[in-house]
Backbone bond lengths (Angstrom), bond angles and torsions (degrees), N, CA, C in turn:
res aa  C-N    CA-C-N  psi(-1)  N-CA   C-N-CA  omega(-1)  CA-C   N-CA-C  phi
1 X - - - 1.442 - - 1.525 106.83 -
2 X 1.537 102.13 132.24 1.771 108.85 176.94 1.402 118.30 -122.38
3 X 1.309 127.73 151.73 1.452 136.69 -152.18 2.236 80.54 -122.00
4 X 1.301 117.32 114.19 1.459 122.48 -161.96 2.050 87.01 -138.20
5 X 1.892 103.26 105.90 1.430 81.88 151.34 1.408 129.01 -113.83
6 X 1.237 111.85 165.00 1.215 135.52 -140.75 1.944 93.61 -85.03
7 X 1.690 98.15 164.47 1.784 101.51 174.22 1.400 108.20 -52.80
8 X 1.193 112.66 -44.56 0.969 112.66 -140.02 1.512 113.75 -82.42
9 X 1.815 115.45 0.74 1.401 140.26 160.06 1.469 128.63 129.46
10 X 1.726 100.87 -96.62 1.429 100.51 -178.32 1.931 107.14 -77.27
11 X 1.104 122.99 2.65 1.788 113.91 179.27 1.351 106.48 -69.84
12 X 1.375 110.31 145.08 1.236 119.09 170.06 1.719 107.81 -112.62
13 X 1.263 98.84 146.64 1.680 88.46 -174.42 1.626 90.86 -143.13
14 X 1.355 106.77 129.36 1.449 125.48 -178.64 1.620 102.23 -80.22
15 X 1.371 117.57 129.40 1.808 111.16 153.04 1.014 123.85 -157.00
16 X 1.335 132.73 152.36 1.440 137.60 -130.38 1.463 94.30 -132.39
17 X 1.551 109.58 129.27 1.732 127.94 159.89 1.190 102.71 -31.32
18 X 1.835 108.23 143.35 1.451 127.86 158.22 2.259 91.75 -25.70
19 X 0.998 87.75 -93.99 1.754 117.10 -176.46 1.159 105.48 -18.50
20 X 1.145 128.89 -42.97 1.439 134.16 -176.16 1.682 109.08 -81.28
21 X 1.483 116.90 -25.95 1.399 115.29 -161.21 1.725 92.52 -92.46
22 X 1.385 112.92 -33.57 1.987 121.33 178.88 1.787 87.10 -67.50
23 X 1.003 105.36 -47.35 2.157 85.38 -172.90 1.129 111.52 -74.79
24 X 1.314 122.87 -27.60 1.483 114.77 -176.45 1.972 107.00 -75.19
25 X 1.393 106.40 -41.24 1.493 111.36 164.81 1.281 129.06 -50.67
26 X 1.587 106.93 -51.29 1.437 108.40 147.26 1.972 140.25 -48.09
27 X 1.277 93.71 -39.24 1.963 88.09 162.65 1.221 108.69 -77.86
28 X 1.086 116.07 -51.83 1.947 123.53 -177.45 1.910 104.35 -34.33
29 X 1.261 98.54 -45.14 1.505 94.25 -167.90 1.794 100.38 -95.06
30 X 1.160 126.16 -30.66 1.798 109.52 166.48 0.945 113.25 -54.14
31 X 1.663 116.84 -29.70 1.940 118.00 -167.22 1.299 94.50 -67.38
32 X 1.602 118.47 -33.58 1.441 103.48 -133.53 2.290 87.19 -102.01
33 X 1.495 106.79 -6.96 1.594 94.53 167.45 1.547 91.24 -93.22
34 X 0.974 151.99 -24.27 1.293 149.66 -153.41 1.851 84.71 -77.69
35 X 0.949 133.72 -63.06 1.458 152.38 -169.58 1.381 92.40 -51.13
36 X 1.551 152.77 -89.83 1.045 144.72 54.72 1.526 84.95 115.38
37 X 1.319 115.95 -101.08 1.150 141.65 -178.22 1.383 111.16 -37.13
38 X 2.165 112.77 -70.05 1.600 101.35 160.46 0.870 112.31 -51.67
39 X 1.200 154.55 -69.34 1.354 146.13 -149.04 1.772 112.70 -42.95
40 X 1.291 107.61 -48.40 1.872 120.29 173.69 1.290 115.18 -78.12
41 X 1.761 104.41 -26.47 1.693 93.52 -178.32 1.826 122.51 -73.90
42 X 1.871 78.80 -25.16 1.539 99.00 173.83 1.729 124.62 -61.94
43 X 1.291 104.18 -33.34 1.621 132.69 -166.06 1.489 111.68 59.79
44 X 1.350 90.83 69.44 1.214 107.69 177.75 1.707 90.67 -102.93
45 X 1.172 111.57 140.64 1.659 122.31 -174.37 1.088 100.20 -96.32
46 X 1.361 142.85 -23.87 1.374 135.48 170.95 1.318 115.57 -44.43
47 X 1.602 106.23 -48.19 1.649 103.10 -165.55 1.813 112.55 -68.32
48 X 1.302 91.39 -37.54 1.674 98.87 -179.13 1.646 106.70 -65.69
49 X 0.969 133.24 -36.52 1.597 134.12 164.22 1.594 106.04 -53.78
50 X 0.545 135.33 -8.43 1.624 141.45 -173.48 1.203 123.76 -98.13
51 X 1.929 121.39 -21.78 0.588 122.50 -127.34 1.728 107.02 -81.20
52 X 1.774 109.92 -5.44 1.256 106.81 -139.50 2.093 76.34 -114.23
53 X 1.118 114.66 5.34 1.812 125.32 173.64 1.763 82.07 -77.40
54 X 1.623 105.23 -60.41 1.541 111.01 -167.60 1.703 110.43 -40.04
55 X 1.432 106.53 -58.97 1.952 115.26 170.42 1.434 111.20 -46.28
56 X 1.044 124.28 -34.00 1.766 111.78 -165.51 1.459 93.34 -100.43
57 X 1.334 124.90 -33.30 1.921 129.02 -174.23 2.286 89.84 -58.19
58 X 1.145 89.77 -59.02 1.793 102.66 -160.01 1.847 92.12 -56.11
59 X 0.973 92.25 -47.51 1.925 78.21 -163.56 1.480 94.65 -81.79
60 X 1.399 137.50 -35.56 1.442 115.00 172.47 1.657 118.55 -55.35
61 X 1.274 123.86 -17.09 1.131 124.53 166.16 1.006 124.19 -60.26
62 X 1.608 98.13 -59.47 1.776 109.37 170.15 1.502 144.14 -40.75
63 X 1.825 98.14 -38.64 1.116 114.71 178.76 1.240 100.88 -87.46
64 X 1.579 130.48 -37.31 1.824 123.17 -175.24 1.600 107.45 -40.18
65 X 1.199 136.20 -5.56 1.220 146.34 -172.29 1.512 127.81 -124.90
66 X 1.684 99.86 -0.64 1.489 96.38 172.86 1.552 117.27 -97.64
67 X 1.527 120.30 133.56 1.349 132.04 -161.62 1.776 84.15 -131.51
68 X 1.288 113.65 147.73 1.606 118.62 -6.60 1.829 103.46 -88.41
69 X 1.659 128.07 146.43 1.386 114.71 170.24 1.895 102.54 -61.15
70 X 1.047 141.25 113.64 1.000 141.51 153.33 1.789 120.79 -90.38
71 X 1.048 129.99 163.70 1.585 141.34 155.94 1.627 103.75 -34.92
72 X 1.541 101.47 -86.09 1.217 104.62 -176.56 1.811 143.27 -36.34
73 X 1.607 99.63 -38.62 0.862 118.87 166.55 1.827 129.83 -57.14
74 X 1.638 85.03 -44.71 1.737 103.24 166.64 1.500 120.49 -37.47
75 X 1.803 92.52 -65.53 1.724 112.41 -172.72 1.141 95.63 -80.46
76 X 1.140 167.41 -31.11 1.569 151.67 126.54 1.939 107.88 -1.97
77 X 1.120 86.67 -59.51 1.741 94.26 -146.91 2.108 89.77 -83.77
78 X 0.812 112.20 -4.31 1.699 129.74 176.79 1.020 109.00 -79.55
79 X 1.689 104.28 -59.57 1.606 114.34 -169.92 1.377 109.37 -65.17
80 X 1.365 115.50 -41.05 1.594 129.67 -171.63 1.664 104.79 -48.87
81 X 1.626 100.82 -57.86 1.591 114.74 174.62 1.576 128.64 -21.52
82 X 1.904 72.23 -70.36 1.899 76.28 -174.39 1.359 118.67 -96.05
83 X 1.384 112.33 -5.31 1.888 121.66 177.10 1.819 100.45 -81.29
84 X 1.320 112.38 9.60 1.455 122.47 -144.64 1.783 86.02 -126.32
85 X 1.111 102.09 -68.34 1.532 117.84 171.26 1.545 116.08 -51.12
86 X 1.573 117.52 -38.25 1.346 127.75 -151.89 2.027 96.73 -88.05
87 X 1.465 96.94 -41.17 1.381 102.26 -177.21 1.605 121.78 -57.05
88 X 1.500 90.12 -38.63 2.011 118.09 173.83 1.318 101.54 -40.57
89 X 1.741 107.29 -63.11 1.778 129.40 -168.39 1.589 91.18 -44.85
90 X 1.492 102.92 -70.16 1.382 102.66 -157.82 1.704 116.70 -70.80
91 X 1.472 111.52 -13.08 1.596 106.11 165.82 1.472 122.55 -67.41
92 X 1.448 97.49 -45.49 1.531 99.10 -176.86 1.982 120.09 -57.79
93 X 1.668 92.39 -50.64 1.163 87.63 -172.82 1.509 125.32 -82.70
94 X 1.498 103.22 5.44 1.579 96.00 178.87 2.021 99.49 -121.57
95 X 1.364 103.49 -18.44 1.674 97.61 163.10 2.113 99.37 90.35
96 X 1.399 109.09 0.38 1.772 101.21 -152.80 1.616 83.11 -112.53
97 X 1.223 138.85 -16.79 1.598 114.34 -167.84 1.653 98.04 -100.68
98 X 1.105 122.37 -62.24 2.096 107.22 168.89 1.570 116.38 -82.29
99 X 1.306 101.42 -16.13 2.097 91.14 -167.24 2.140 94.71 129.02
100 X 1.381 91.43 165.25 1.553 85.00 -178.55 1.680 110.66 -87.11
101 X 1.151 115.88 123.69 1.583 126.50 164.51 1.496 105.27 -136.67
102 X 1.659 98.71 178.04 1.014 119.46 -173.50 1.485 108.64 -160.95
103 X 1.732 117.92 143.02 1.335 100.16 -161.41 1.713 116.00 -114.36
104 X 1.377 118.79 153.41 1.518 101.78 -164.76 1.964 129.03 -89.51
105 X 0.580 90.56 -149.81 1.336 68.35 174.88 1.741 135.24 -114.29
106 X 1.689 101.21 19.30 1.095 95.80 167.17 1.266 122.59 -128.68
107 X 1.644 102.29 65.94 1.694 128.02 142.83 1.729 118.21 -93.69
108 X 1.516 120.34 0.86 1.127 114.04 -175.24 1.699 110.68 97.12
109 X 1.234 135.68 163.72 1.028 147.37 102.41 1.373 105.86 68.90
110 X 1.334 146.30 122.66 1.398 144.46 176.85 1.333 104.33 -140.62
111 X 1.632 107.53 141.86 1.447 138.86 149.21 1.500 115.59 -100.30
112 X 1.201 118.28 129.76 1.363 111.65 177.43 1.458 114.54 45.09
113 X 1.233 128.26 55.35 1.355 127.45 -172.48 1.491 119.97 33.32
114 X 0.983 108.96 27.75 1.700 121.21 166.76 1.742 108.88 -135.46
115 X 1.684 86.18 118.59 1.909 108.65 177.64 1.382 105.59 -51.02
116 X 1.783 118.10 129.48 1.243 120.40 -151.87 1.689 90.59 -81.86
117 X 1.121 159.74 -30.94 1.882 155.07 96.03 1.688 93.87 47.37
118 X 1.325 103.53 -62.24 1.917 96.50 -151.46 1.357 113.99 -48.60
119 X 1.203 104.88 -32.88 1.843 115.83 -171.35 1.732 99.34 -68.66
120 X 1.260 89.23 -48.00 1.883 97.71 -167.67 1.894 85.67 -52.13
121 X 1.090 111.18 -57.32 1.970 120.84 -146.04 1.691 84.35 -62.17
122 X 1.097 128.73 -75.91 1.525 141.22 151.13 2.055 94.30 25.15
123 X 1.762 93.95 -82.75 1.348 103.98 -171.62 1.589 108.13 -72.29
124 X 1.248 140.16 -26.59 1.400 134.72 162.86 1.243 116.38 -61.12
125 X 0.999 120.31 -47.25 1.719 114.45 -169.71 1.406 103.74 -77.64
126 X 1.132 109.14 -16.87 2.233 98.23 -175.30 1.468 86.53 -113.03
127 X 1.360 142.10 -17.17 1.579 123.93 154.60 1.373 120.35 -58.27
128 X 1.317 126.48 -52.26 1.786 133.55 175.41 1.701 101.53 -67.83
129 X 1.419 134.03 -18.83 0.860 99.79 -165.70 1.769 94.80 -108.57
130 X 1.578 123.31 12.36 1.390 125.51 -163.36 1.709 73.74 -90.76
131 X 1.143 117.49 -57.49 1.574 146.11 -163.26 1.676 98.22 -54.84
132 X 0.924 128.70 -42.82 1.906 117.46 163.86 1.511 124.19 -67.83
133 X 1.337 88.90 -24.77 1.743 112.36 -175.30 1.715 130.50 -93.88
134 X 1.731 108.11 9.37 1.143 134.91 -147.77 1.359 87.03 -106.93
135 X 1.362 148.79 -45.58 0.978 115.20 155.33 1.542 155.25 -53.35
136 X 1.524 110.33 0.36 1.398 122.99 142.29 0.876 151.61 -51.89
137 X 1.680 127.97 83.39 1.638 125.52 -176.70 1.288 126.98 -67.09
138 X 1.315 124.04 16.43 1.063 133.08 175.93 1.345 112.34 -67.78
139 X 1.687 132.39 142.94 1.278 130.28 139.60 1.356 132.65 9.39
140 X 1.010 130.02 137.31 1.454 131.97 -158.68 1.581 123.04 -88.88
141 X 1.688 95.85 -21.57 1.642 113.12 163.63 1.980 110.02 -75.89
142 X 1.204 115.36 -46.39 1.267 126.66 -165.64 2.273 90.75 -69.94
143 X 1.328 108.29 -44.18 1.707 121.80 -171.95 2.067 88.97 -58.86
144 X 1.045 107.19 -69.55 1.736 122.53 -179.69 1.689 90.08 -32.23
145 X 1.629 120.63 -73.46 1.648 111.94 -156.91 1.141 99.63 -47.56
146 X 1.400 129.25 -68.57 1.357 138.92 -173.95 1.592 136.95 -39.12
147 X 1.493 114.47 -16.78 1.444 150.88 -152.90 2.019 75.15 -130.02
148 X 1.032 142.68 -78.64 1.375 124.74 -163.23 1.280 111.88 -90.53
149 X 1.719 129.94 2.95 1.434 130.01 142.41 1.627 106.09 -55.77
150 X 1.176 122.69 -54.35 1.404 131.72 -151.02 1.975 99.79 -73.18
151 X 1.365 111.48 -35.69 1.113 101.19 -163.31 1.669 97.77 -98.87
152 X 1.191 122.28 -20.54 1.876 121.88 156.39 1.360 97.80 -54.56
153 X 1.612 132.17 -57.09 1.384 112.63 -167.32 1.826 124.50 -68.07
154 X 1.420 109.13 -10.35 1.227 128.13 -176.19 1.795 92.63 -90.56
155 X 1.158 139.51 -35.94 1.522 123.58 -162.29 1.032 92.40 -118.84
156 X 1.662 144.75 20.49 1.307 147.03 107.33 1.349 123.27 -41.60
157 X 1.247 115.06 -58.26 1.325 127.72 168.89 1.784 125.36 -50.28
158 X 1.339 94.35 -47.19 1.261 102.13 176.73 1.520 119.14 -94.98
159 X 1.389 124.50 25.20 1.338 128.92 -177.63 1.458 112.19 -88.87
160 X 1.292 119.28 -35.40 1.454 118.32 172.23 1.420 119.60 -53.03
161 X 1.595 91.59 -43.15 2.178 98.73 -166.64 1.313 86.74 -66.91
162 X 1.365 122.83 -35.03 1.907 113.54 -141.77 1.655 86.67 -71.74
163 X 1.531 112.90 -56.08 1.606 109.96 173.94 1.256 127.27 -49.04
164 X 1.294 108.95 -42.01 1.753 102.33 -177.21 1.356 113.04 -76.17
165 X 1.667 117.05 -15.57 1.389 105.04 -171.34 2.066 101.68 -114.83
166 X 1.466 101.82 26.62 1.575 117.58 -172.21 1.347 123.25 30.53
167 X 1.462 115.43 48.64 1.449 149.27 159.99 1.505 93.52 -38.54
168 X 1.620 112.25 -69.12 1.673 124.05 176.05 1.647 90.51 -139.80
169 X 1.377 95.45 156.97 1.377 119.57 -171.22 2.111 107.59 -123.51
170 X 1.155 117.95 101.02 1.618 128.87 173.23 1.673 106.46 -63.26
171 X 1.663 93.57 131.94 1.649 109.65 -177.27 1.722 95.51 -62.76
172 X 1.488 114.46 -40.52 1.250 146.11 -170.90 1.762 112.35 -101.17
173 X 1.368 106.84 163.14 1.261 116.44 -168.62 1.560 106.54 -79.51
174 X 0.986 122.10 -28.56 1.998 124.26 -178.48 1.530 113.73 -141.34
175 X 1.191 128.87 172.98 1.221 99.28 -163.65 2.023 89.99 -120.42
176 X 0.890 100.77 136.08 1.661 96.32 -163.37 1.745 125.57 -97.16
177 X 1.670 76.03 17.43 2.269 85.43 -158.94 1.760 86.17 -97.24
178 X 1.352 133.07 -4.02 1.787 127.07 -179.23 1.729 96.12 -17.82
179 X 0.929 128.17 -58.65 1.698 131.12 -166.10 1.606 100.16 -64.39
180 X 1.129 153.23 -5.73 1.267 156.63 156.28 1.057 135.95 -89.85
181 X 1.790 108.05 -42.36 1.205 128.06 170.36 2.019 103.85 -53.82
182 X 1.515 99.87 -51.48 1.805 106.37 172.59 0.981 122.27 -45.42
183 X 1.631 128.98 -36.35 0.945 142.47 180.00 1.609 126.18 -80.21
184 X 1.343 110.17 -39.51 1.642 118.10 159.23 1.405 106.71 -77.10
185 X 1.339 132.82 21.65 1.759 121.43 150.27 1.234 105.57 -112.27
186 X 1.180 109.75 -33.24 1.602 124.03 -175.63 2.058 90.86 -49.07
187 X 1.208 123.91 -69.83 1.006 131.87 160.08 1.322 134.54 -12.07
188 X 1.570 128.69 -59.69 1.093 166.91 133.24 1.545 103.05 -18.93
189 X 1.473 106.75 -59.17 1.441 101.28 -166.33 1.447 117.08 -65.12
190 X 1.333 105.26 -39.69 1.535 144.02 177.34 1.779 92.05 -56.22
């Protein structure tokens, strides 16, 4: 931490190292699942209503740290959004690309019966998970499986909470399209 004054004279303006701003981001966000956690272990319904403040808080974090902002990256992370959002539209209402669901209402906010979040979550979950996987020099097809293994094993993972806490709600008991879902990140990654 540095004490920097300003042109303009007597201001003092405090600012904090790269290093210091990733650790401080880093406690900020354990506090804030640690918080998180009582709050659900308690069953307190507040926290689970929240959950979709929690999606836009987590990936604005994520991204406050991605270098370099380039162009490309933008219309990447755009396209992801709404080709991300658009697929949602067209799952729900036709039932044929994951299986029939429908989602409840505490993701926030809906367009077309899809939480306006999904597009954003869409681009977070295959950004953090390109971003663990970045140390791989491998090929860019072999980088893609691995990047849409990682994010099937994450919305595997998270399929129980999303049901028990009616995130989305199944016409059916499981959702049976996993081999598609891989394939529309696989896509994405590409």
């Amino acid at each position: 931490m540095e004490f920097r004054k300003l042109a303009s004279g007597n201001t003092v303006f405090l600012t904090f190292s790269k290093s210091q701003r990733k650790t401080a981001a880093i406690i900020f966000m354990i506090m804030f699942y640690i918080a998180g956690r009582i709050g659900a272990a308690a069953n307190y319904s507040g926290f689970i209503e929240l959950i979709w403040i929690s999606i836009l808080f987590c990936g604005f974090i994520a991204l406050l740290f991605h270098r370099p902002w380039q162009l490309n990256f933008l219309i990447k992370s755009f396209l992801i959004i709404v080709t991300g959002f658009m697929i949602e539209v067209a799952g729900v209402k036709s039932g044929l690309i994951f299986g029939e669901y429908q989602y409840g209402e505490i993701l926030g906010a809906k367009i077309f019966g899809i939480p306006v979040v999904i597009g954003y979550s869409w681009l977070i979950i295959t950004y953090i998970a390109s971003c663990l996987l970045c140390f791989c020099r491998w090929p860019i097809l072999i980088n893609a499986v691995l990047v849409a293994t990682a994010v099937t094993i994450f919305d595997m993972a998270l399929e129980p909470f999303a049901i028990e806490n009616k995130m989305w709600i199944w016409q059916q008991k499981k959702c049976t399209c996993t081999e598609l879902y891989f394939l529309v990140y696989h896509f994405f990654y590409l």
